[in-house]
C-alpha positions as CSV (number, residue, x, y, z in Angstrom):
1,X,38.0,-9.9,40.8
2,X,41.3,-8.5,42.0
3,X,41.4,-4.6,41.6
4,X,44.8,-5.0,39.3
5,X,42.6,-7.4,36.9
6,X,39.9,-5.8,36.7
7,X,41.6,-2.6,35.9
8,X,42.1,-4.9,32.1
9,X,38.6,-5.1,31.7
10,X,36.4,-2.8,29.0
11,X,34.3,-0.1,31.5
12,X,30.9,-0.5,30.9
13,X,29.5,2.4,29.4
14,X,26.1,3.9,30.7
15,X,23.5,3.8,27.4
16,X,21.7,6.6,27.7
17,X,24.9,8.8,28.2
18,X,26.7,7.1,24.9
19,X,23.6,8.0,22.8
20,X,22.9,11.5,24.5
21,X,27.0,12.2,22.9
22,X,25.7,10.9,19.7
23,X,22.9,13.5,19.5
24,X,25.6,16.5,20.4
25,X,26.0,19.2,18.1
26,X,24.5,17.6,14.4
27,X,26.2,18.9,11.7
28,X,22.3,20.6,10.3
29,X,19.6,21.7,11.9
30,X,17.2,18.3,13.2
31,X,14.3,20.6,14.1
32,X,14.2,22.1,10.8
33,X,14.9,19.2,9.1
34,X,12.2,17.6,10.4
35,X,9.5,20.4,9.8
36,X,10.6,20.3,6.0
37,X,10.0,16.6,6.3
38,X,6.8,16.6,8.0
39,X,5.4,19.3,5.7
40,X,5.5,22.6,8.8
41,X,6.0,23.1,12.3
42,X,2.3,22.8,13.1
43,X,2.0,19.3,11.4
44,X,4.9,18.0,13.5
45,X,3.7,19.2,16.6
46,X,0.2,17.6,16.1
47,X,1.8,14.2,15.1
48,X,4.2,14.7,18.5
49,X,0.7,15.2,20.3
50,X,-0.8,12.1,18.9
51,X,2.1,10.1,19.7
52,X,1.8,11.9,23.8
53,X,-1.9,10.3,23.8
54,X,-0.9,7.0,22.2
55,X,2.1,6.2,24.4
56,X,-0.2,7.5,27.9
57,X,-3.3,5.4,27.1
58,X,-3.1,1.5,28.4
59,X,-5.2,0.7,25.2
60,X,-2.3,1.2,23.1
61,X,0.4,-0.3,24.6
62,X,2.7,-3.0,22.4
63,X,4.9,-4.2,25.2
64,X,2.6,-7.5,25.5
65,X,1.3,-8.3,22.3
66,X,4.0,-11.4,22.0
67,X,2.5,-12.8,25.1
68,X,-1.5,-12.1,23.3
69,X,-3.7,-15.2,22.2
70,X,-5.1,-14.8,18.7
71,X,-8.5,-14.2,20.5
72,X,-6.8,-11.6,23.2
73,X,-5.2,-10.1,20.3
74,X,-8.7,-9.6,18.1
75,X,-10.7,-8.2,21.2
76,X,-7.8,-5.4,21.8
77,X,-8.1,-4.6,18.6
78,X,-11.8,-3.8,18.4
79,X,-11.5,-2.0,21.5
80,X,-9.2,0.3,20.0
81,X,-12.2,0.1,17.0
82,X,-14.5,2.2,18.7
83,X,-12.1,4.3,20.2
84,X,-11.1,5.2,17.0
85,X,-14.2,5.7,15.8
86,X,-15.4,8.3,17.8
87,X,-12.3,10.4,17.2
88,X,-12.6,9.7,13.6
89,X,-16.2,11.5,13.5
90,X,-15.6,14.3,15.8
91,X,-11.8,15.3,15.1
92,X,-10.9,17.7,11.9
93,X,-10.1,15.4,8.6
94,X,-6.6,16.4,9.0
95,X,-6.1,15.4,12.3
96,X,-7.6,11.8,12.2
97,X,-5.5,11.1,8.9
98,X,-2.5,12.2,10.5
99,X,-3.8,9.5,13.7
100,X,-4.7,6.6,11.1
101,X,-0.8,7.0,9.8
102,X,0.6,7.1,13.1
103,X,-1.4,3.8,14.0
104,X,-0.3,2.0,10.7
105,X,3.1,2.0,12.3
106,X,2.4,1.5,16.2
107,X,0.0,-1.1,15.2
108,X,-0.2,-2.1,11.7
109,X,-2.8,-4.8,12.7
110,X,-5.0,-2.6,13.6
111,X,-4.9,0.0,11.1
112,X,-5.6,-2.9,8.9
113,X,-8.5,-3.9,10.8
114,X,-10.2,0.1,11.0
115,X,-8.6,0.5,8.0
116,X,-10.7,-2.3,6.1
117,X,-14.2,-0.4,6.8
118,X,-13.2,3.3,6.5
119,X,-10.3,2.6,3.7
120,X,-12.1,-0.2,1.3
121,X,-15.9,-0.6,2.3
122,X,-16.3,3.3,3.0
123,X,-13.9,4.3,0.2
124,X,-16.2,2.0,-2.1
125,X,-19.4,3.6,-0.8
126,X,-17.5,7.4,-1.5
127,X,-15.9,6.0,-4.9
128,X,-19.1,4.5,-6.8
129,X,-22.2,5.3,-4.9
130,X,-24.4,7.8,-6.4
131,X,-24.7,10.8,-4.0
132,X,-28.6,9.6,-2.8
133,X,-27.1,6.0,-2.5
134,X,-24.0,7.3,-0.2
135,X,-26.4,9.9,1.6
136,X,-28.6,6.7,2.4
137,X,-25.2,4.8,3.9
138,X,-24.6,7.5,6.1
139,X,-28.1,7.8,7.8
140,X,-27.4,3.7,8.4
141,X,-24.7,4.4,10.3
142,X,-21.4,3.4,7.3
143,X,-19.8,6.0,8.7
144,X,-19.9,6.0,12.6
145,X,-19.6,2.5,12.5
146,X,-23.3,2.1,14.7
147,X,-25.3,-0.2,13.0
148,X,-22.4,-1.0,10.2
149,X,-19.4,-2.0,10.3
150,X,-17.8,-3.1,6.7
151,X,-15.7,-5.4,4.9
152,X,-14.4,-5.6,1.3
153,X,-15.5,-8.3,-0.5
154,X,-12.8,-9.1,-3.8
155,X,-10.3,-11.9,-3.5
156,X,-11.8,-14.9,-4.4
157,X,-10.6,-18.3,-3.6
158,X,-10.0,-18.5,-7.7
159,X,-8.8,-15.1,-8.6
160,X,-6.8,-12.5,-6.8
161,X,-5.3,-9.6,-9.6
162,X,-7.3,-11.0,-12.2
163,X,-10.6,-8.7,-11.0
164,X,-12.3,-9.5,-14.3
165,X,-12.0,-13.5,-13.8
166,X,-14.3,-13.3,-10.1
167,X,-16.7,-15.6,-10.3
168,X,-19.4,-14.3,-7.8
169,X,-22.3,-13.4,-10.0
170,X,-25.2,-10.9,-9.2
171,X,-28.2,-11.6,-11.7
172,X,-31.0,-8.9,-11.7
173,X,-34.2,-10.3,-11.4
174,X,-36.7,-8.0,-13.1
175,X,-39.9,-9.3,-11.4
176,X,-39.1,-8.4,-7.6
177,X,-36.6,-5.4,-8.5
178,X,-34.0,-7.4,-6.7
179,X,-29.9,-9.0,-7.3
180,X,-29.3,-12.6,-6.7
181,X,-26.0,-12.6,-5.2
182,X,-24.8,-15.9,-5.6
183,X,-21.3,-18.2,-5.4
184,X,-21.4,-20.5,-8.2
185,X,-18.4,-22.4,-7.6
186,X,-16.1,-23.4,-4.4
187,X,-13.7,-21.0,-6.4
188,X,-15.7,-18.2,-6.5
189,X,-15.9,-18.2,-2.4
190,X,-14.9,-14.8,-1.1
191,X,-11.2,-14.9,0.0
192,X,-9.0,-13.1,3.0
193,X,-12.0,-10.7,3.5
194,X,-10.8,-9.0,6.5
195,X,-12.9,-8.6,9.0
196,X,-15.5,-10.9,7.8
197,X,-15.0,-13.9,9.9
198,X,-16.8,-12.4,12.9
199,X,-17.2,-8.8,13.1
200,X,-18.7,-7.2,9.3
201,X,-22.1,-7.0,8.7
202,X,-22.1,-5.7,5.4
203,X,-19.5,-6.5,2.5
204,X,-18.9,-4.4,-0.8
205,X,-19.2,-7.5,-3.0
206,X,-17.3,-7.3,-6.2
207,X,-19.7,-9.7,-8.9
208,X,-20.4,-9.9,-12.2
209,X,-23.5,-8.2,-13.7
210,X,-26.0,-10.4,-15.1
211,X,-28.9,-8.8,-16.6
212,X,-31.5,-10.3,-19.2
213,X,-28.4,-13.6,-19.5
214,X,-25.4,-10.6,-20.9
215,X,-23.1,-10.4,-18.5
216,X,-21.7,-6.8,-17.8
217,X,-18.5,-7.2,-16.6
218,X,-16.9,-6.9,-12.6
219,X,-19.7,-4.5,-10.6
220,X,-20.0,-3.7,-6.5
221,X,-23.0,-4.8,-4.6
222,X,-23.5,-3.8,-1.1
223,X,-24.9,-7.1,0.7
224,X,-25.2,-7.6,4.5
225,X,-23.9,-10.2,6.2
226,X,-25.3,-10.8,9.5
227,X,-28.3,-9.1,11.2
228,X,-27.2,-5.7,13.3
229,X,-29.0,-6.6,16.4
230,X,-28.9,-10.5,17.0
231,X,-25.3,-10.7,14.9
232,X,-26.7,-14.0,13.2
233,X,-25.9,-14.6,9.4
234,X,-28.4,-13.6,7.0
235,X,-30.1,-16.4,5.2
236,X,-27.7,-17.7,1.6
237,X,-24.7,-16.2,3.8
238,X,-21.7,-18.8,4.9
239,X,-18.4,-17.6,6.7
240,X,-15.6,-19.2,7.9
241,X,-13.2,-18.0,10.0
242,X,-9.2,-18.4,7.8
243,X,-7.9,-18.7,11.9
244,X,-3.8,-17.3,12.6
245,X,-2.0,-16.1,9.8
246,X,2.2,-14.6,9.2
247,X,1.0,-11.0,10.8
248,X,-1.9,-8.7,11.4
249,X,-4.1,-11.3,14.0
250,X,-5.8,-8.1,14.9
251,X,-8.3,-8.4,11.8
252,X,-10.5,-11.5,11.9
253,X,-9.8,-12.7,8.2
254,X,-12.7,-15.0,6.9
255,X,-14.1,-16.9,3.6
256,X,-17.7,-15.9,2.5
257,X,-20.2,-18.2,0.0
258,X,-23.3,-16.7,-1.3
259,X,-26.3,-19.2,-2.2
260,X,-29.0,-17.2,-3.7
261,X,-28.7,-14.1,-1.3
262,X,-31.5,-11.4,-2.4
263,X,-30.4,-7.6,-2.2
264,X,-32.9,-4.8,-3.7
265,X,-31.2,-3.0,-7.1
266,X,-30.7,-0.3,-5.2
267,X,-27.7,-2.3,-3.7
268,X,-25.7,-2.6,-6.5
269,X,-22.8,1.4,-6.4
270,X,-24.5,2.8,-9.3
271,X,-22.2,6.2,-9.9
272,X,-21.4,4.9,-13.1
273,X,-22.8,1.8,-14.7
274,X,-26.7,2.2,-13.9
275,X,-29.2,-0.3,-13.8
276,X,-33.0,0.8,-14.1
277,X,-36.1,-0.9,-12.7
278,X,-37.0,-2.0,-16.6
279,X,-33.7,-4.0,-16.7
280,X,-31.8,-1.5,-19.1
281,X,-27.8,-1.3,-18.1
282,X,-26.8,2.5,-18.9
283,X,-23.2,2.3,-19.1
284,X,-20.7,4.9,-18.8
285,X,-19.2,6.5,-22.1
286,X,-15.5,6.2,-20.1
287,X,-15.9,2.9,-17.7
288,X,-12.2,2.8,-17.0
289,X,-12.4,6.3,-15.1
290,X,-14.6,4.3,-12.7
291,X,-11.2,2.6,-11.5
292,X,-9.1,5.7,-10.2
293,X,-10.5,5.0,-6.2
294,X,-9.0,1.2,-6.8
295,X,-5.4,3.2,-6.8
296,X,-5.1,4.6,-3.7
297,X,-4.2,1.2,-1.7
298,X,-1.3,1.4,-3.7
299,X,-0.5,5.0,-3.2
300,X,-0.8,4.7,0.2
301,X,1.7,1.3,0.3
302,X,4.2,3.5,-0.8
303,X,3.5,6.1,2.2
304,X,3.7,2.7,4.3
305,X,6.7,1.9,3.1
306,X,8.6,4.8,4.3
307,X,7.0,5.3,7.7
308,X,7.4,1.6,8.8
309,X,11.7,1.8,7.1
310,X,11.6,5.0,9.3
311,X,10.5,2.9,12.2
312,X,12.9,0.1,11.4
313,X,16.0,2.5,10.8
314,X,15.2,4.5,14.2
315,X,15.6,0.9,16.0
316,X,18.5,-0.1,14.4
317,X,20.4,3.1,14.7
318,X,19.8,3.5,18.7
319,X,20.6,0.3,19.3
320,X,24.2,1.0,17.5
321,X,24.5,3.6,19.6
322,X,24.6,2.4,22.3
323,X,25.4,-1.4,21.8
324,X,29.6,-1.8,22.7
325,X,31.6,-4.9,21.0
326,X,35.6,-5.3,21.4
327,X,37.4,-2.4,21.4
328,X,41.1,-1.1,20.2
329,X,41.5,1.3,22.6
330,X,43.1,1.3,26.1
331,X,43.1,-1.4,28.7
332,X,40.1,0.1,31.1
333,X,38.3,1.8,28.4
334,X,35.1,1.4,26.7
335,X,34.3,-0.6,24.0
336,X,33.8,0.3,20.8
337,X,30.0,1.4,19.4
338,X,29.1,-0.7,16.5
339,X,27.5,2.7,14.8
340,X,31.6,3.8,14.7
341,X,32.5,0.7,13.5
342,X,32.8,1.9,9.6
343,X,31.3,-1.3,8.0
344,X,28.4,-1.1,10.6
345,X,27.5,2.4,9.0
346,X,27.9,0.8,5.6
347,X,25.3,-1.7,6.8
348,X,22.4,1.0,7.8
349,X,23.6,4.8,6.2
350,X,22.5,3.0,2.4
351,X,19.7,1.9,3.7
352,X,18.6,5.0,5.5
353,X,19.2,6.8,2.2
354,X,16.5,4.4,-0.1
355,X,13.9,5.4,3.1
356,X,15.0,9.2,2.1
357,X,13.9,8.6,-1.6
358,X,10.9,6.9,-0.6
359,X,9.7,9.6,1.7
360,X,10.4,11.7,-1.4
361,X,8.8,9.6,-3.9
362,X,5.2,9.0,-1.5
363,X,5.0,12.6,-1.5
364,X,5.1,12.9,-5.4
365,X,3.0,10.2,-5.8
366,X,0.4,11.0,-3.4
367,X,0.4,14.7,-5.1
368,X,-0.4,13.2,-8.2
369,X,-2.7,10.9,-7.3
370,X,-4.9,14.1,-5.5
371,X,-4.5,15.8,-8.2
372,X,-6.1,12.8,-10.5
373,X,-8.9,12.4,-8.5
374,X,-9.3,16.0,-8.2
375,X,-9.7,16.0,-12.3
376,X,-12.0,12.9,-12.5
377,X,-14.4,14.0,-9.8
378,X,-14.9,17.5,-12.2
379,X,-16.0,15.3,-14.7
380,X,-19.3,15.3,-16.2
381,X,-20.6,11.8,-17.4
382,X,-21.6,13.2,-20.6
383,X,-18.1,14.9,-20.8
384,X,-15.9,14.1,-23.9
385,X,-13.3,15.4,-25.6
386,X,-9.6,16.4,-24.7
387,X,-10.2,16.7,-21.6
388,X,-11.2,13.5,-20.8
389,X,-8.3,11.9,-23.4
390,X,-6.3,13.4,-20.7
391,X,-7.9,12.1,-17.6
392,X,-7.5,8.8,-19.4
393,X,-4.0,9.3,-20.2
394,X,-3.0,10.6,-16.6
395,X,-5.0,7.9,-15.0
396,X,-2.9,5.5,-17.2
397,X,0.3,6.8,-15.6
398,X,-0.6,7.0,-12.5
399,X,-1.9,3.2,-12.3
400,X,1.3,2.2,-13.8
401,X,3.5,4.7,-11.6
402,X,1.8,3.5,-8.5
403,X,2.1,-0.3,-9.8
404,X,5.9,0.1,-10.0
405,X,6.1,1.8,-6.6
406,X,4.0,0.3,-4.8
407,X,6.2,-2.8,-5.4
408,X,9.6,-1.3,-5.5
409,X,9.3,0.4,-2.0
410,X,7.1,-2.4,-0.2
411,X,10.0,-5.1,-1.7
412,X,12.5,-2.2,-0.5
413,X,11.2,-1.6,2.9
414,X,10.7,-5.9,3.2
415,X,14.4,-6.0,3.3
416,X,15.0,-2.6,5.2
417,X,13.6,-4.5,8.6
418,X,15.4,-7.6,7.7
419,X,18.5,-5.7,7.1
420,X,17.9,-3.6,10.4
421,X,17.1,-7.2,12.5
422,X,20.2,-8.8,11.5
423,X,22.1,-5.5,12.7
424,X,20.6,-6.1,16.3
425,X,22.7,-9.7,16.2
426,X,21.4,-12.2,18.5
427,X,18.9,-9.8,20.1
428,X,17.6,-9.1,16.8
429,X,16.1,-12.7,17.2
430,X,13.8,-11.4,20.0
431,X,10.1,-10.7,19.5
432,X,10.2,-7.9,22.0
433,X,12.5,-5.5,19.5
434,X,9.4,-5.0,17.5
435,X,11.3,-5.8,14.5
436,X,10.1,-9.7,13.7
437,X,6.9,-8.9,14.1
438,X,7.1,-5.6,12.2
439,X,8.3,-8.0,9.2
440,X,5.5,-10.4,9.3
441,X,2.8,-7.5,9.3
442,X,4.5,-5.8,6.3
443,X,5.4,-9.0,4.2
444,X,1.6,-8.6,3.3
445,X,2.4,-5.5,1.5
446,X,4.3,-7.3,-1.4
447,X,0.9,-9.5,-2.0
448,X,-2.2,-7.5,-1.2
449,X,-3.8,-5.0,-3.9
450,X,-1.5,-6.7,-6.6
451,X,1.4,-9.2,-6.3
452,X,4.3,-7.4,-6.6
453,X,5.7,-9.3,-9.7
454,X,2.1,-9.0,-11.2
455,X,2.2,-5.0,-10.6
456,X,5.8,-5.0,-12.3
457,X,4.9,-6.7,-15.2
458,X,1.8,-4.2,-15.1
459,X,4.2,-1.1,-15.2
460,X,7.0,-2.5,-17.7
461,X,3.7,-3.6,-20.0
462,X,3.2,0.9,-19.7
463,X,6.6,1.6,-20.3
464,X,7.0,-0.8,-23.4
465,X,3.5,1.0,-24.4
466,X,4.3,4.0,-24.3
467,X,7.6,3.5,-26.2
468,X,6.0,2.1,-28.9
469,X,3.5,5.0,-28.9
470,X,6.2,7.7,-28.6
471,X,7.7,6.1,-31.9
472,X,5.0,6.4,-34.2
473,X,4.6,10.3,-32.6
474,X,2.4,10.4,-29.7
475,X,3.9,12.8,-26.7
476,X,6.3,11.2,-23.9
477,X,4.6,11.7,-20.4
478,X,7.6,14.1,-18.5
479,X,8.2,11.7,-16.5
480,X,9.3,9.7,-19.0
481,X,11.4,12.6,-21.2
482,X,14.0,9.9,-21.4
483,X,12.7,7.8,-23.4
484,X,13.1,10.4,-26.5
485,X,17.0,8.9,-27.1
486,X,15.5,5.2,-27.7
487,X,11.9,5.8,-29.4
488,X,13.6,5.1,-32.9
489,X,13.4,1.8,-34.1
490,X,17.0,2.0,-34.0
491,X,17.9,4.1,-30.9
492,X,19.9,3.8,-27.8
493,X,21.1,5.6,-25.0
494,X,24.2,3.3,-24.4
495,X,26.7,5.8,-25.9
496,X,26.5,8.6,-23.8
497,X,29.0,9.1,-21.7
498,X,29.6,10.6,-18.3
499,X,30.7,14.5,-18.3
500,X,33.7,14.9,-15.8
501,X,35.8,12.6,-14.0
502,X,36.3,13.9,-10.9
503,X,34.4,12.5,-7.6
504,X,32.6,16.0,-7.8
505,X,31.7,15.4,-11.0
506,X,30.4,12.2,-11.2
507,X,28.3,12.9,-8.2
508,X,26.4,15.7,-9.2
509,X,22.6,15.5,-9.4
510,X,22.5,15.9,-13.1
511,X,25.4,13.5,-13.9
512,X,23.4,10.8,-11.7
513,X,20.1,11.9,-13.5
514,X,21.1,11.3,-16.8
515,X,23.3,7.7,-15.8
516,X,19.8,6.4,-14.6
517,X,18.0,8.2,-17.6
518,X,20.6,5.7,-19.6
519,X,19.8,2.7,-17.2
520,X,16.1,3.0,-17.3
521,X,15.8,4.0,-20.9
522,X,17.8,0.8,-22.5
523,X,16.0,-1.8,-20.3
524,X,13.1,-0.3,-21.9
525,X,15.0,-0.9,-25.1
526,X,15.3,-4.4,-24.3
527,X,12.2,-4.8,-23.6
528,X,10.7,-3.3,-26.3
529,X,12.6,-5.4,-28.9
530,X,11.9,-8.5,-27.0
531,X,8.2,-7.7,-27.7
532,X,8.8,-7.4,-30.9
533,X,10.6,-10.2,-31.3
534,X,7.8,-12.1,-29.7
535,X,5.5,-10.4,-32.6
536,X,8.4,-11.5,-35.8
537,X,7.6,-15.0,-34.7
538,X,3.7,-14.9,-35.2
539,X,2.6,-14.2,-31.4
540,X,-0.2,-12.3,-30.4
541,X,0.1,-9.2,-28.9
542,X,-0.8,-10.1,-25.7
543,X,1.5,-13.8,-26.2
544,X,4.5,-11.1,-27.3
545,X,4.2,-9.4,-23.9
546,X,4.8,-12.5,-22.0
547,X,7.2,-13.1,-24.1
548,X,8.8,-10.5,-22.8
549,X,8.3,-10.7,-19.7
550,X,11.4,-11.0,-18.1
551,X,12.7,-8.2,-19.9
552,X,9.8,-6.3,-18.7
553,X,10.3,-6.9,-15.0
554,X,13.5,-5.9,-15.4
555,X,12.0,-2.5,-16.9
């Protein structure tokens, strides 16, 4: 083009320089900030060195996995197993965590897939084997992955939440001092048990206890699956492989049937309901203590949640920075960033701010959660009293905290990559920004270890609880100190008012504090007289709280 036309035309702008003038002179301190966010200096620098090693080994590398076959995808991913492995039993505990939650957000396939044995089957094995019965998993290898390599055996074709509805049975017999694992129905097949379909050869089986025809309720049974040297399927044992799914191909997900499958009693996790070689089922005084391990999937969601936001947000913030669409300035200049564009920083500065207060709220909720487990692990099994009333009560809150989170954030984050994909405009559309497939790996957040409307209902069935227990004089948790202005059978928080009018004002800490206080506090209101509504008409108390259930959600 002529040298007077093309003088019209926008300059092109070289990328790295308009996102190097981005980065120039911060209004606070990044370094510091992202100490204080990391939790120290020395925890950011071993994360930066983890990252170093990820991005230089060939193992790791994300460029291609668009271009991978289901089968390429599932033999990367079990190279990067035994990798993993090693490091896992050789590096300090800190320093393998802080690799496991860099890998869920490079390759949240994969963490799935490692995550399956050392998260679920080995967590089972830490969270309900008797010390001689966990002892006796670690000589076999549970932990070093040679000789096992786990799955988690709990979705059922028939029941997913409902834990106490599975169907798989485990009847002692008494005469050979054995469990007969067995699948009764097509429904009770095992379910989505990752890893199952070609690579586990033991499975935590979630059953019911069957001993002298009573039935003692949802117990775990260690069963193997295939033999450790030849690979083939034990005899009773059928798997299927459930082939590609939405996200996460790096963990072979299959269906497993029991028929008959013989395990000695020394199979079944017996750190709290014990079964002897008579046949006599010594229970625990407290069984629902046994079900604080079955929390931390959902504790750790939330930590998911803002890492892979984090991810998300870093993407869709770059590419604003240096991505250039019309301009209003001169004839030969540049065109304008969409990050300066002010409705483009009303599209991602919001959302950046909910990945803040969920970077805020997995620390809290991890630190309660550790300090739970902490409590319940100091417990005797004899132990009674007020001390275990409160381990009950906290474990209570923490359950329904985690519920409510867990879904909030993995719902929140859901729509943070969508959000940050639809930013990116037509490139957005492109497999290789990371983002499309980053939203088919996490959508499995808002199903697995509780459906998110499911764990809702679970938390606003808590909050009505413990509303109706704060009226007739029980203790509000802190947490829930709000409550106090709506515990009356006649109370409400609806007539307070704001203090102050100013912009100052209204957006101080406290004033926003007490508006949600007021928010949160009369949907709990609402739901509470719903319930009762549900009991005026002759409903059971169970019936009332689905009668209330979308009052509850809303909770």
């Amino acid at each position: 083009m002529a040298g007077a036309d093309a003088d019209l035309l926008p300059r092109v702008a070289n990328p790295m320089e308009s996102i190097a003038s981005e980065r120039k002179a911060p209004s606070f301190p990044i370094r510091d900030l992202t100490y204080w966010l990391d939790g120290g200096k020395r925890v950011t620098e071993m994360k930066e060195r983890i990252m170093l090693e990820l991005e230089r080994d060939p193992l790791w590398r994300v460029s291609d996995h668009p271009n991978l076959t289901l089968a390429e995808t599932r033999e990367r991913a079990m190279s990067k197993v035994r990798r993993l492995a090693d490091r896992a039993v050789s590096r300090p505990l800190d320093e393998t965590m802080m690799r496991l939650s860099i890998v869920s957000v490079v390759d949240p396939g994969f963490w799935t897939r490692f995550g399956v044995h050392f998260g679920l089957f080995f967590g089972a094995l830490q969270g309900q084997a008797t010390p001689s019965q966990l002892a006796y998993w670690l000589e076999k290898g549970a932990l070093s992955m040679q000789g096992i390599t786990g799955c988690f055996g709990m979705t059922e074709l028939g029941h997913g939440s409902n834990v106490a509805g599975l169907e798989t049975t485990a009847t002692l017999d008494e005469k050979t001092d054995e469990f007969i694992i067995h699948s009764p129905t097509l429904t009770a097949t095992k379910w989505w048990i990752g890893g199952a379909a070609h690579t586990a050869t033991h499975c935590a089986v979630y059953a019911q206890l069957f001993v002298k025809g009573k039935c003692y309720g949802t117990k775990t049974f260690v069963v193997q699956l295939r033999d450790t040297k030849t690979f083939q399927l034990m005899p009773g044992v059928n798997i299927g492989d459930l082939g590609k799914k939405m996200g996460r191909d790096q963990i072979d997900n299959g269906w497993i049937q029991f028929t008959h499958v013989r395990i000695p009693r020394s199979n079944m996790l017996m750190k709290h309901t014990k079964v002897t070689r008579a046949g006599d089922v010594i229970a625990p005084p407290l069984a629902q203590l046994a079900y604080g391990a079955l929390i931390q999937g959902r504790v750790s969601m939330v930590s998911d949640s803002a890492n892979v936001a984090k991810r998300a947000l870093t993407i869709a913030t770059r590419y604003a920075s240096v991505r250039r669409q019309f301009g209003s300035g001169k004839a030969g200049e540049p065109e304008t960033k969409l990050l300066d564009y002010p409705i483009h920083q009303h599209r991602l500065l919001p959302l950046m701010a909910q990945t803040f207060a969920m970077i805020f709220a997995a620390r809290e909720m991890t630190a309660n959660y550790q300090q739970l487990m902490s409590v319940l692990g100091e417990l005797g099994e004899d132990d009674e009293g007020p001390a275990v009333k409160d381990a009950i009560k906290n474990l209570k809150e923490t359950h329904a905290t985690s519920a409510g989170l867990k879904a909030f954030c993995t719902w929140m984050c859901l729509n943070i990559i969508d959000q940050c994909r639809q930013s990116l405009g037509g490139h957005g559309y492109s497999a290789y920004t990371g983002l499309s497939q980053a939203y088919s790996d996490f959508a499995v957040h808002c199903t697995w270890e509780g459906d998110n409307t499911i764990l809702t209902l679970q938390c606003g069935r808590y909050l009505v609880a413990t509303a109706l227990d704060a009226r007739n004089g029980q203790l509000l948790p802190d947490n829930l100190s709000y409550l106090r202005d709506v515990v009356s059978s006649g109370g409400s928080a609806a007539g307070k008012a704001c203090k102050g009018d100013s912009v100052e004002q209204v957006s101080a800490l406290d004033t926003l504090k007490a508006a949600w206080s007021s928010v949160a506090a009369n949907a709990i209101r609402s739901a509470v007289r719903d319930f009762e509504a549900g009991l005026a008409k002759g409903l059971s108390k169970d019936n009332a709280y689905e009668f209330s259930s979308a009052s509850r959600l809303h909770a």
